[in-house]
DOVOTOR-718778 format. One record per residue: residue number from 1; x, y, z of N, C-alpha, C, O, CB in turn; residue in one letter. Coordinates in pm, whole numbers. Glycine has a CB too. Layout:
# DOVOTOR-718778
NODE     k     n_xx     n_yy     n_zz    ca_xx    ca_yy    ca_zz     c_xx     c_yy     c_zz     o_xx     o_yy     o_zz    cb_xx    cb_yy    cb_zz   r
NODE   NUM        X        Y        Z        X        Y        Z        X        Y        Z        X        Y        Z        X        Y        Z   A
...
This chain:
# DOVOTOR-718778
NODE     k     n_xx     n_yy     n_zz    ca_xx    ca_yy    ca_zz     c_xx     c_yy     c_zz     o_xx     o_yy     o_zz    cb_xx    cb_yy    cb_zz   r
NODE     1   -14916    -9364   -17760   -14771    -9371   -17742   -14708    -9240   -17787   -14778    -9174   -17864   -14710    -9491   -17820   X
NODE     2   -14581    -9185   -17752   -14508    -9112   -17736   -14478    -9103   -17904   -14459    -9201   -17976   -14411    -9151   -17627   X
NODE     3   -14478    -8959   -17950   -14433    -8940   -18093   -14325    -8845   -18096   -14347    -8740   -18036   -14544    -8893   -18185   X
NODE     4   -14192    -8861   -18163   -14086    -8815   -18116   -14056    -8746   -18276   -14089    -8809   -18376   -13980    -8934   -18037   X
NODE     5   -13980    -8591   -18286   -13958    -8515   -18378   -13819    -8451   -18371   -13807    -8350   -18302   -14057    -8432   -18380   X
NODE     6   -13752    -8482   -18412   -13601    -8424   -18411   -13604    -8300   -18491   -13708    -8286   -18555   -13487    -8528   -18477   X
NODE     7   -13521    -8210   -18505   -13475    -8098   -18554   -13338    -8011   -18477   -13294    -8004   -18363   -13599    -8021   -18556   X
NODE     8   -13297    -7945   -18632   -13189    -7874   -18534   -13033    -7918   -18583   -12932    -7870   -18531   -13216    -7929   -18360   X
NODE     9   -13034    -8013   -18687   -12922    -8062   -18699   -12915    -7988   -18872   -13008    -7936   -18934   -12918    -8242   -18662   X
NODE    10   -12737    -8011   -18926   -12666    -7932   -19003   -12507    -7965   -18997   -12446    -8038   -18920   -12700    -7794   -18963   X
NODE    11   -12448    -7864   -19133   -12338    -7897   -19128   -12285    -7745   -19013   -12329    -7633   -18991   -12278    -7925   -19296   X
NODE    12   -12153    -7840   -18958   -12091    -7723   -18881   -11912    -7720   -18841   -11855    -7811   -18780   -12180    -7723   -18737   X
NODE    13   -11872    -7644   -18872   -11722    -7654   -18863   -11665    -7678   -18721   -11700    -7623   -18616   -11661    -7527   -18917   X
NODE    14   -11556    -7784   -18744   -11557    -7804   -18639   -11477    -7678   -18491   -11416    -7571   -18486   -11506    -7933   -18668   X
NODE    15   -11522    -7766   -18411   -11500    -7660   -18275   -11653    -7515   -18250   -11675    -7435   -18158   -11305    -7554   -18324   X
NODE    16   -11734    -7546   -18397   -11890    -7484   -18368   -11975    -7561   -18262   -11929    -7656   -18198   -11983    -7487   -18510   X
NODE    17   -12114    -7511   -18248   -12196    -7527   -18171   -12282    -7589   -18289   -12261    -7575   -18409   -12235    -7407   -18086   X
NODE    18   -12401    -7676   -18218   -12528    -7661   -18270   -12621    -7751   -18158   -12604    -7857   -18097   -12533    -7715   -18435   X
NODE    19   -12710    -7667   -18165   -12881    -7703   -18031   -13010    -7792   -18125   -13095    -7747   -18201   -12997    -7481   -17965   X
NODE    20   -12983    -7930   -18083   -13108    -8038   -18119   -13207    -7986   -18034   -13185    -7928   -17928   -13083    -8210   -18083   X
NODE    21   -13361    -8015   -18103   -13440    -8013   -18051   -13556    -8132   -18047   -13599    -8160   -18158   -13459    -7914   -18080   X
NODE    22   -13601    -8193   -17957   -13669    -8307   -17976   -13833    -8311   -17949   -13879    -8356   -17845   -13600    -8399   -17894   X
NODE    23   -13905    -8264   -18045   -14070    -8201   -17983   -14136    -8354   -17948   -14106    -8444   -18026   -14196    -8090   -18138   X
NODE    24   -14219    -8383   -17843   -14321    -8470   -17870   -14465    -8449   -17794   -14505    -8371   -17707   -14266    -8597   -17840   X
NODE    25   -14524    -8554   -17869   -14645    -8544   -17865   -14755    -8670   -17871   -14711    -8757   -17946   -14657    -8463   -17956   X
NODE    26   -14840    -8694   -17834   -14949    -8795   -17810   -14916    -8895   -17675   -14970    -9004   -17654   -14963    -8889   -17953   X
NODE    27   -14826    -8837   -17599   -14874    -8868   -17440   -14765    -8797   -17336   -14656    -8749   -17367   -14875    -9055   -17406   X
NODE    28   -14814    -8801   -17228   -14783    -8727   -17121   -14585    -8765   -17087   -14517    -8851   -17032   -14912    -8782   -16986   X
NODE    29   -14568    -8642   -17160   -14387    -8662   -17182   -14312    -8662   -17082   -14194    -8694   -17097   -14312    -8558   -17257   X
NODE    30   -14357    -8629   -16963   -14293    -8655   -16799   -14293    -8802   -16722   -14243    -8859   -16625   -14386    -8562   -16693   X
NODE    31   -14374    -8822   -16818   -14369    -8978   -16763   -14271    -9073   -16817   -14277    -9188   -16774   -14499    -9048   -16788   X
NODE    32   -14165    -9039   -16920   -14026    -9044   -17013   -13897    -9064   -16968   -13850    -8962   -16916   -14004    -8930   -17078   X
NODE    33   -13829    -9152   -16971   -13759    -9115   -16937   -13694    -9100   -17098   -13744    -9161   -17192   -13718    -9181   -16823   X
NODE    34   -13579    -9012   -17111   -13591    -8910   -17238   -13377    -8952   -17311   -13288    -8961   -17227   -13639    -8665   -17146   X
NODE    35   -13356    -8965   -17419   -13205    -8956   -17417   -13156    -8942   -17577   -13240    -8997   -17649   -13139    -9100   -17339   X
NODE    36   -13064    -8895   -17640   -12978    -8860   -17758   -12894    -8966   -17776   -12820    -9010   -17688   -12898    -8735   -17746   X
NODE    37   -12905    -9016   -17912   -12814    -9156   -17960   -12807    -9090   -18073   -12864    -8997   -18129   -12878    -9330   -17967   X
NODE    38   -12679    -9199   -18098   -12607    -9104   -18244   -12553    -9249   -18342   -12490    -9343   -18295   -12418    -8968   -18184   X
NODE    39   -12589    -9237   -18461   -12533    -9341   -18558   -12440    -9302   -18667   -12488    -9239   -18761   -12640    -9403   -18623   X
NODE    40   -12310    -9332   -18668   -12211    -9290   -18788   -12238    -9397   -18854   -12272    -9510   -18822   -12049    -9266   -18765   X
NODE    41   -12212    -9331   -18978   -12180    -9432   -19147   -12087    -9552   -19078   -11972    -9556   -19033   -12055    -9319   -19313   X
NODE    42   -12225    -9672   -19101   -12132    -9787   -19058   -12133    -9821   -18943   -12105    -9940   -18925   -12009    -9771   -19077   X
NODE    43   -12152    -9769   -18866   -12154    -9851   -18676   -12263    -9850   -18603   -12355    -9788   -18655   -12061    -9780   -18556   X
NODE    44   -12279    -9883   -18531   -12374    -9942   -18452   -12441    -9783   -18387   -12367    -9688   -18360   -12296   -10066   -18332   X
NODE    45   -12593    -9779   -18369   -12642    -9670   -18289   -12611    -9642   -18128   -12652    -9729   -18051   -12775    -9683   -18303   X
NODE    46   -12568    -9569   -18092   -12498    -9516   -17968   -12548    -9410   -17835   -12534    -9289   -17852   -12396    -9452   -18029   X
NODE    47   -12593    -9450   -17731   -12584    -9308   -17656   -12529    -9255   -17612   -12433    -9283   -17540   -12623    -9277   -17593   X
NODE    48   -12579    -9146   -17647   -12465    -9022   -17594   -12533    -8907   -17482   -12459    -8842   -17408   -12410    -8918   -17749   X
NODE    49   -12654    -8896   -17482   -12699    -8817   -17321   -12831    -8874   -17317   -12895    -8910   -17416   -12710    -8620   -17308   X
NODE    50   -12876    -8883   -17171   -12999    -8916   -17147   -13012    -8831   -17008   -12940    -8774   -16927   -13023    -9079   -17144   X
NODE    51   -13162    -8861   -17034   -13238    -8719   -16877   -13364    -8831   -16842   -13447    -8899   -16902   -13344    -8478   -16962   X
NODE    52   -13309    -8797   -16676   -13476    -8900   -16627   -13569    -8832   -16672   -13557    -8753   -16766   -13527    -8926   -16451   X
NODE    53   -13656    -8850   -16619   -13827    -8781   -16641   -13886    -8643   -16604   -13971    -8567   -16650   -13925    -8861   -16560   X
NODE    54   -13773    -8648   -16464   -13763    -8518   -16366   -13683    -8364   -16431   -13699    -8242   -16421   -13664    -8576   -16225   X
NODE    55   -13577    -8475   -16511   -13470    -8340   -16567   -13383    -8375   -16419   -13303    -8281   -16425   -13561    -8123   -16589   X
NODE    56   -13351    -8442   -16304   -13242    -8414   -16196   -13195    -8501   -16228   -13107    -8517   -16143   -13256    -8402   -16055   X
NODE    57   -13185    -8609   -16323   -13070    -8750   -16310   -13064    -8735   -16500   -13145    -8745   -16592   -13164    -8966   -16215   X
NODE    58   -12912    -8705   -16485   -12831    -8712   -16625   -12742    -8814   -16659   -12665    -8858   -16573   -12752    -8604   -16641   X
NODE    59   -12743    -8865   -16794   -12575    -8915   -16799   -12522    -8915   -16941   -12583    -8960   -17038   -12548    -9082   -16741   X
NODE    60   -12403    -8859   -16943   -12322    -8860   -17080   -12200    -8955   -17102   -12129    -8998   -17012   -12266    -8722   -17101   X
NODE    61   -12188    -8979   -17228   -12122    -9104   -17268   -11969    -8969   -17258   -11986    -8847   -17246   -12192    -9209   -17460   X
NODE    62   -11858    -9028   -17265   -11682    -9025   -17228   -11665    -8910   -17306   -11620    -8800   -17276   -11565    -9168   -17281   X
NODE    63   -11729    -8972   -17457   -11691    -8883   -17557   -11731    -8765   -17532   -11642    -8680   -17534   -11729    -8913   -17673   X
NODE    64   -11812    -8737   -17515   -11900    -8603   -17516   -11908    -8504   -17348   -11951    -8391   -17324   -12079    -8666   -17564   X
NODE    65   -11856    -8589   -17274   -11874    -8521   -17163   -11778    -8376   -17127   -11656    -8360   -17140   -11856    -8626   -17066   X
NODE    66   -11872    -8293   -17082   -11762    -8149   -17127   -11835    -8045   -17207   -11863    -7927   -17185   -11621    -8194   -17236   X
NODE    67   -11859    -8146   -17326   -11918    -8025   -17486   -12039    -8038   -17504   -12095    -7972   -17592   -11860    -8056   -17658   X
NODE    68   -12120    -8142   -17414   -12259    -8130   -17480   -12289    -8102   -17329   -12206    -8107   -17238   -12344    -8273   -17577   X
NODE    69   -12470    -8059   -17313   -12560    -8072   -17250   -12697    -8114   -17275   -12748    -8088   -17384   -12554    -7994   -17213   X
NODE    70   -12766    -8178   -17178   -12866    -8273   -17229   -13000    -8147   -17133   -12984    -8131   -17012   -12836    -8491   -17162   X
NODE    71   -13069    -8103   -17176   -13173    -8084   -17111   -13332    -8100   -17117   -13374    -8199   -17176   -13151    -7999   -17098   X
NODE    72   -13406    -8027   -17071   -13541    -8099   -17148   -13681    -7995   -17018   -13683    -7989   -16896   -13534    -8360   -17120   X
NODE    73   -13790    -7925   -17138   -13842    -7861   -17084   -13983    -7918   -17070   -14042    -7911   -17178   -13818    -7753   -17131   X
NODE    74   -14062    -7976   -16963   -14165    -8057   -16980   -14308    -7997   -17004   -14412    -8049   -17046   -14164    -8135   -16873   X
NODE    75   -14265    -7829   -16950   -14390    -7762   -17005   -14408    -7752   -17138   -14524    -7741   -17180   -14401    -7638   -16965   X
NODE    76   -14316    -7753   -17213   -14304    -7764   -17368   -14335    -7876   -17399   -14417    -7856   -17488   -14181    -7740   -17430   X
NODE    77   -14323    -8021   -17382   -14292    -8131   -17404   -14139    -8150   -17534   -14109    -8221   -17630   -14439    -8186   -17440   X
NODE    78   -14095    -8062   -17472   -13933    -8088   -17550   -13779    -8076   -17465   -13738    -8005   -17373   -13916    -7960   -17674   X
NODE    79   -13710    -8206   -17566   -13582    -8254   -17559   -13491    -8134   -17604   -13541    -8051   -17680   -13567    -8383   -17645   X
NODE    80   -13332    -8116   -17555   -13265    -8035   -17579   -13149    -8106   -17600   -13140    -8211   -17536   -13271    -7943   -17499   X
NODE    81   -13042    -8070   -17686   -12859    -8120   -17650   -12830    -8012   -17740   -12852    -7982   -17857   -12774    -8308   -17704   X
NODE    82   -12762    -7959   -17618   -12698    -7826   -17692   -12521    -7885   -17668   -12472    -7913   -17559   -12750    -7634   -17587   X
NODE    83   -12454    -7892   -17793   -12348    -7920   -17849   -12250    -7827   -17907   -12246    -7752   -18004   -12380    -7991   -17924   X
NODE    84   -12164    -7862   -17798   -12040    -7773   -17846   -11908    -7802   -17879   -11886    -7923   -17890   -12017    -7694   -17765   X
NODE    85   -11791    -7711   -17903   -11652    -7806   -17927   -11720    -7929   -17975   -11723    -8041   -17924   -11545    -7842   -17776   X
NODE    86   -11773    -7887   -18081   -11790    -8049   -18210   -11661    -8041   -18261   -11585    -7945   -18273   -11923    -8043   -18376   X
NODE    87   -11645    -8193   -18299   -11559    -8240   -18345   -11623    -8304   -18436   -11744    -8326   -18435   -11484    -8296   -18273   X
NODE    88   -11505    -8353   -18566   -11540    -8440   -18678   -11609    -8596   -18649   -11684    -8659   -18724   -11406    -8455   -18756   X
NODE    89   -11565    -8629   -18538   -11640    -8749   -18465   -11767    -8697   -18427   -11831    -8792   -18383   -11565    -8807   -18333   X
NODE    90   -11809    -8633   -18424   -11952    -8587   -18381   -12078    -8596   -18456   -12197    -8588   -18429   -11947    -8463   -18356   X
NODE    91   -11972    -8623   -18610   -12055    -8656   -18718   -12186    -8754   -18706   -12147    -8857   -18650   -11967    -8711   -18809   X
NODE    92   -12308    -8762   -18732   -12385    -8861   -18720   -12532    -8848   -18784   -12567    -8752   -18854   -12385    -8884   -18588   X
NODE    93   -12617    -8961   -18750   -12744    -8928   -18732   -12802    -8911   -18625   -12847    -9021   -18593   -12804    -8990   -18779   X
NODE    94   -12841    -8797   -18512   -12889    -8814   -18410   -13084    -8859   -18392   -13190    -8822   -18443   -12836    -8688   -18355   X
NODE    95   -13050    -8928   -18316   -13220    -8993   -18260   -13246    -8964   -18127   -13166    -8974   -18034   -13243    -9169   -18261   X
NODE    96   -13374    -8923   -18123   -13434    -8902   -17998   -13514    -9046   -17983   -13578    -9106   -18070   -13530    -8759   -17996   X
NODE    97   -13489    -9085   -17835   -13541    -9202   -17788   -13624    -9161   -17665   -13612    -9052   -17609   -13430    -9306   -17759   X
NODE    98   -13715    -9267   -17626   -13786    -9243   -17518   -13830    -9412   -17441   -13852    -9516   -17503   -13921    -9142   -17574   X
NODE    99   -13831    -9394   -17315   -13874    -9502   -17255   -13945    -9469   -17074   -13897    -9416   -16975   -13734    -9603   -17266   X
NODE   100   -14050    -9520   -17098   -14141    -9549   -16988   -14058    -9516   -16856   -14007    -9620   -16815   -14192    -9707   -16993   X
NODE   101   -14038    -9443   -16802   -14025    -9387   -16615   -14062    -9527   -16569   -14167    -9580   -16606   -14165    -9234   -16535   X
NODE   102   -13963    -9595   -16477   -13949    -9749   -16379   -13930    -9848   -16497   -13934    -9963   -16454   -14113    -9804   -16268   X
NODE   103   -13917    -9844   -16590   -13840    -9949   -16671   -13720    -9918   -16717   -13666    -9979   -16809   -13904    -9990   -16781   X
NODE   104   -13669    -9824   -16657   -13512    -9789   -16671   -13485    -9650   -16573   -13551    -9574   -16502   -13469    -9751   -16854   X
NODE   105   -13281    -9674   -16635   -13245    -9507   -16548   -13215    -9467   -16661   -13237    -9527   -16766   -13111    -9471   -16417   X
NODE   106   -13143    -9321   -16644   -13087    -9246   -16763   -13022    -9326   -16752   -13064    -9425   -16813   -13039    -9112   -16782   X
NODE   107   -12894    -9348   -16684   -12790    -9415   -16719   -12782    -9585   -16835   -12724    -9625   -16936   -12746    -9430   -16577   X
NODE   108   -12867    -9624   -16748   -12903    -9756   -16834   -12980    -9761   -16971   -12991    -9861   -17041   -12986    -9839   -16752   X
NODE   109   -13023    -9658   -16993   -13104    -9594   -17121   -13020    -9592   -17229   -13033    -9645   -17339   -13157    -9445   -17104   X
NODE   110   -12904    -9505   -17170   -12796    -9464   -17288   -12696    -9591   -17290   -12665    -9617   -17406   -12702    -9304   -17251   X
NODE   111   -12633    -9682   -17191   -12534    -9771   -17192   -12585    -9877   -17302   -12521    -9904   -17404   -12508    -9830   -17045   X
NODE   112   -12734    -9943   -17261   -12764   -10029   -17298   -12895   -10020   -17402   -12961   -10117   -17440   -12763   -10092   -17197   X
NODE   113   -12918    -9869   -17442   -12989    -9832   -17566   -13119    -9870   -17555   -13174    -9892   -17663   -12934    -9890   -17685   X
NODE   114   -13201    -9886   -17434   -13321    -9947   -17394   -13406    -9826   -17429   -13400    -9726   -17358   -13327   -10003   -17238   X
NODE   115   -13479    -9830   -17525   -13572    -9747   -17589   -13687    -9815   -17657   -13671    -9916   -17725   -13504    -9670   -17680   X
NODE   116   -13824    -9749   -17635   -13933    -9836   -17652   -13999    -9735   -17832   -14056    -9779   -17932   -14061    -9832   -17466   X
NODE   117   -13955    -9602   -17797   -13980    -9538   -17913   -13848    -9426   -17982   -13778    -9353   -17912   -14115    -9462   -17876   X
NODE   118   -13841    -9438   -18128   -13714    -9346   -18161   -13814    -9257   -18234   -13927    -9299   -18258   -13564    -9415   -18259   X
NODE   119   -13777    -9137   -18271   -13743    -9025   -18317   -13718    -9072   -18507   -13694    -9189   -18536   -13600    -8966   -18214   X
NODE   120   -13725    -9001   -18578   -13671    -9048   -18709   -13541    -9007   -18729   -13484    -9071   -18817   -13748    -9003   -18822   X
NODE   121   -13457    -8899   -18660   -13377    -8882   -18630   -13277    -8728   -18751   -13326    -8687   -18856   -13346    -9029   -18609   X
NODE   122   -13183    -8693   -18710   -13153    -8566   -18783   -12985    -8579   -18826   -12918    -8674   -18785   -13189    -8424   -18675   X
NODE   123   -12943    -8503   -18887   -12812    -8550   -18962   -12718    -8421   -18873   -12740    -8301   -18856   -12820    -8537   -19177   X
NODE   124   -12638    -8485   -18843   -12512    -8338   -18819   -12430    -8420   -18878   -12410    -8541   -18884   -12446    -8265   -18642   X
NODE   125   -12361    -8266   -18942   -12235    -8282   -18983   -12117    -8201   -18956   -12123    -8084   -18993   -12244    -8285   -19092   X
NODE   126   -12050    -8227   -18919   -11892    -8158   -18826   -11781    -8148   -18922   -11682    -8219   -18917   -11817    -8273   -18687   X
NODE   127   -11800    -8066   -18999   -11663    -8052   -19125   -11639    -7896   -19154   -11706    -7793   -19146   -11711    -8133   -19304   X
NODE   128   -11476    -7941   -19201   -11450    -7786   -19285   -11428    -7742   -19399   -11416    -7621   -19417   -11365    -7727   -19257   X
């Protein structure tokens, strides 16, 4: 099964940038479909971008659409969300999730959080 490694996260003032990175390893990561969820102090875990397997089918949650991008390099076997115009809401723990190609879309990945493996996940923080 799929072993998922976050990095990349920090504190950052807001209206900064900062680029997650999601390495994995122990199976064939194209076969993934791949996505970024985020948990604030107190609420429920959330997605916020997901990428089919291909890298051609995306989707970002309301909040974020605009300031982030979701990408993902399969010769590497790594996840990307490069994040920008953060805001103090941006605050979180981010997790990299992954789920099996034909048991979901991106879209349905991130709406309905259908993930078979997480990430341990990385802290941003959006303050000044």
């Amino acid at each position: 099964q799929v072993q998922l490694v976050e990095s990349g996260g920090g504190l950052v003032q807001p209206g900064g940038s900062l680029r997650l990175s999601c390495a994995a390893s122990g199976a064939t990561f194209d076969y993934y479909i791949l996505g970024w969820f985020r948990q604030a102090t107190g609420k429920e875990r959330q997605g916020v971008s997901c990428i089919s397997s291909g890298g051609a089918l995306t989707y970002y949650s309301d909040s974020v659409k605009g300031r982030f991008t979701i990408s993902r390099d399969n010769s590497k076997n790594t996840l990307y969300l490069q994040m920008s115009s953060l805001r103090p809401e941006d605050t979180g723990v981010y997790y990299c999730g992954a789920i099996n190609q034909g048991m979901s879309s991106a879209e349905e990945m991130c709406v309905r959080g259908r993930v078979v493996k997480w990430g341990d996940g990385t802290q941003v923080t959006v303050s000044s």
